[in-house]
N, C-alpha and C positions, 0 to 999 in steps of 0.2 A: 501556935495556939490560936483558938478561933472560939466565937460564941456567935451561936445562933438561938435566937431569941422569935418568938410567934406574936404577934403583933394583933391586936384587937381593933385599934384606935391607929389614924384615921380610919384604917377601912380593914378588912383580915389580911394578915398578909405577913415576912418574916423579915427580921431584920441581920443578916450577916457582918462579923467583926471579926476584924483579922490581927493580925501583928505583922510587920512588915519589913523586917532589917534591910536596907539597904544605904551605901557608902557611907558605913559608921554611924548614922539617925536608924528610927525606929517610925515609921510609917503605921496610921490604922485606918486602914481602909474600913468604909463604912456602906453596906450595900444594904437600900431598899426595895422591896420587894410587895407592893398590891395587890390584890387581888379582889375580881370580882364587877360587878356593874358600873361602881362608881366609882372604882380606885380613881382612874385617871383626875375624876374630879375632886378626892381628897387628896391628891400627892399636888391637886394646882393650888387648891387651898393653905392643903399646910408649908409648900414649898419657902414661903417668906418669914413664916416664924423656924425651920430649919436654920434656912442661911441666917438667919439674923442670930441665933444660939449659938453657929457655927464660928460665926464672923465673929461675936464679941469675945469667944474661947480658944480660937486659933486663927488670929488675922494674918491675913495674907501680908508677906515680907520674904525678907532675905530670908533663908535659913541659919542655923548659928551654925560659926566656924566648928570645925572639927579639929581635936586638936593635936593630931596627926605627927 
């Protein structure tokens, strides 16, 4: 399963989402995608409120056991 979404804000551009089963967890990858004159400059803008949404949602650690 995958959703691709068209993005207005920062800049035009799409956002891709996946599902990602591997060893027993479930992975979503999350790809951005700008476009246009000033992407590069909204993707450096917005890149600190990303991680910081990303970080307080899914911090970095162990993964949980599996339970195998």
């Amino acid at each position: 399963p995958e959703l691709l979404v068209r993005l207005d804000e920062p800049a035009p551009g799409i956002a891709h989402l996946f599902a990602l089963p591997m060893g027993g967890m479930t992975y979503l990858p999350i790809r951005l995608y700008l476009f246009g004159d000033q992407a590069a400059q909204a993707a450096a803008s917005a890149e600190p409120t990303w991680q910081s949404w990303m970080n307080d949602r899914f911090p970095v650690g162990a993964p949980p056991e599996c339970g195998d």
